[in-house]
N, C-alpha and C positions, 0 to 999 in steps of 0.2 A: 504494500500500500504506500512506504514510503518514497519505493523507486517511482511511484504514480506522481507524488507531488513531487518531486526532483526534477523526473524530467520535464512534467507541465511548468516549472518555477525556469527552469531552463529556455524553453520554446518561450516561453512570453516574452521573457526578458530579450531575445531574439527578434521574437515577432516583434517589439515596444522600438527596440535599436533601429528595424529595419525600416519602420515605418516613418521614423521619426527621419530616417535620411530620406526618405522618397519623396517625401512631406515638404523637408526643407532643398531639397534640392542638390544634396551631397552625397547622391546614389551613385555615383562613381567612383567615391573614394574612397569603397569597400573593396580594398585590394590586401590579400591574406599575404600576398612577397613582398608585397612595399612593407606591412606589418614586421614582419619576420625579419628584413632586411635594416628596419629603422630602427629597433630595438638591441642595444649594446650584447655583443656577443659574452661579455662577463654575466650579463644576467640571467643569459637561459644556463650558463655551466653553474652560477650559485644557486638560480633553483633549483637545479636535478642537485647540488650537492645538500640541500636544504630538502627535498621529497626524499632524499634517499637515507639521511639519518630520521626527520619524522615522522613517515612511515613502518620503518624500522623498530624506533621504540615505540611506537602506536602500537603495534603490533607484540610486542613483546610484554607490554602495559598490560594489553590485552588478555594474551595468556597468563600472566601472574595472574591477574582478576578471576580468570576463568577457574584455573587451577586450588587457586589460594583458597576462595570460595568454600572448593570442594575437601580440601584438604578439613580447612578448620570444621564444615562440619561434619565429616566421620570422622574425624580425632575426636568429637566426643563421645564417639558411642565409643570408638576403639585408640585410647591416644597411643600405641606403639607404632601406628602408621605416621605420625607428625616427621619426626626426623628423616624416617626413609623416603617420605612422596618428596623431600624438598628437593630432589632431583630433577625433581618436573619443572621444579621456579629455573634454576640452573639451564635447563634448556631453554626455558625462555628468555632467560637472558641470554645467552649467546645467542639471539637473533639479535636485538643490540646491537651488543660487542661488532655480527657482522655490515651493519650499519656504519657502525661508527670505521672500522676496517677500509672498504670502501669510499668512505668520507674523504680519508687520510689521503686515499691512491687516487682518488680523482682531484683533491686541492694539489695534488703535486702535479698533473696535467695542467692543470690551472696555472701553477707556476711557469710554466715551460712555455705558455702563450704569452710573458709577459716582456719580450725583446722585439716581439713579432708587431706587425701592424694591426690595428684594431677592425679594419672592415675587410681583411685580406680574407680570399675563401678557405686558408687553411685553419682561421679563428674559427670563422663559422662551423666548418666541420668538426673540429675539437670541442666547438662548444656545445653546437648541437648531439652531438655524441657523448659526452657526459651529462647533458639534460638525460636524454633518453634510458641513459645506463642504469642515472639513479634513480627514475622511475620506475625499470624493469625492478632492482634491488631491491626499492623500496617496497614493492608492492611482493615481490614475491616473498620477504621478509615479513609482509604483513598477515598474506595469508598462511605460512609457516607458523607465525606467532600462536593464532589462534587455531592452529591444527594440534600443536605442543599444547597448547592449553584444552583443548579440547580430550587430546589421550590421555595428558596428564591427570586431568579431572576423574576419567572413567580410571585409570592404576589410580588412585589413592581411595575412590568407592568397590572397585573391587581388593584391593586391597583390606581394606576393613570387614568386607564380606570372607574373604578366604584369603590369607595369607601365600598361599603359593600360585595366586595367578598375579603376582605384581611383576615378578622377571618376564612375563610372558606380555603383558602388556607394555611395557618400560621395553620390548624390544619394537612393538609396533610406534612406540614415541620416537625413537631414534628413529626408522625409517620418515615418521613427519617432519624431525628436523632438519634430513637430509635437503630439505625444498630450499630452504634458507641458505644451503651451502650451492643449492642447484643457482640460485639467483647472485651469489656471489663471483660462479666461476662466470656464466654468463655475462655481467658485469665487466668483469675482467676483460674477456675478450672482444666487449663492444668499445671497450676506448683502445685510441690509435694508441 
């Protein structure tokens, strides 16, 4: 229901921009390459390095909430599970950690643009490519977060229910972590 009002919040504000240029007469200078080309190459590479830590910890936030949640309440029916689910907070931080990781390796791209010329198309391409890197990052980070937090959730409830299915779950949470390591190498190979 909320995707309903997003995209209708979307389309208006669209529909309200486009009318209001037809209206006034500046229905020509809705140009998407003048946009893209007028806008400082430093700012699409700060954005993707700004989407791509917070999304990241969005996503990591996420799963602790998810988890944490579940943890505290079957620690009180069963509190020996408390210490051992905190493994599941631990993988949600290192989606984070691979956030912030990323961060590191794309401002040092960033550095590397700064001898060069500002509207040269080798900026653009470096910067457009670390926009786009830390979005994939970000987002793949994000939905990792809350798949860790989601197994996590289900090992600390079964865990309180039976004691020997926590290895068994705790290994299907490493396979969800592995998304966050998928979007990091990804990452990687999307910058020049």
């Amino acid at each position: 229901m909320s995707l309903r009002y997003g995209l209708g919040g979307i389309g208006s504000a669209v529909t309200v921009v486009g009318l209001y240029m037809l209206f006034t007469g500046s229905g020509e200078s809705f140009n998407v390459g003048a946009f893209l080309e007028s806008v400082s190459p430093y700012t699409w590479s700060t954005l993707g390095i700004a989407l791509c830590v917070g999304l990241s910890v969005t996503g990591a936030a996420w799963g602790i909430f998810i988890t944490g949640s579940s943890i505290l309440g079957a620690g009180v029916k069963c509190p020996r599970i408390v210490t051992k689910s905190l493994i599941s907070i631990i993988f949600c931080e290192v989606v984070a950690i691979y956030g912030v990781i990323m961060a590191i390796v794309f401002s040092s791209k960033l550095e590397n643009l700064a001898g060069k010329e500002l509207y040269s198309p080798d900026t653009y391409y470096t910067s457009f490519a670390i926009f786009w890197a830390g979005l994939v990052v970000g987002m793949c980070d994000l939905i990792c977060g809350v798949a860790v937090g989601i197994n996590g959730s289900g090992a600390s409830l079964a865990d309180a229910a039976d004691s020997s299915l926590f290895v068994k779950i705790l290994v299907i949470e490493i396979f969800s972590s592995v998304l966050g390591l998928f979007g990091l190498i990804v990452g990687l190979l999307m910058i020049p």
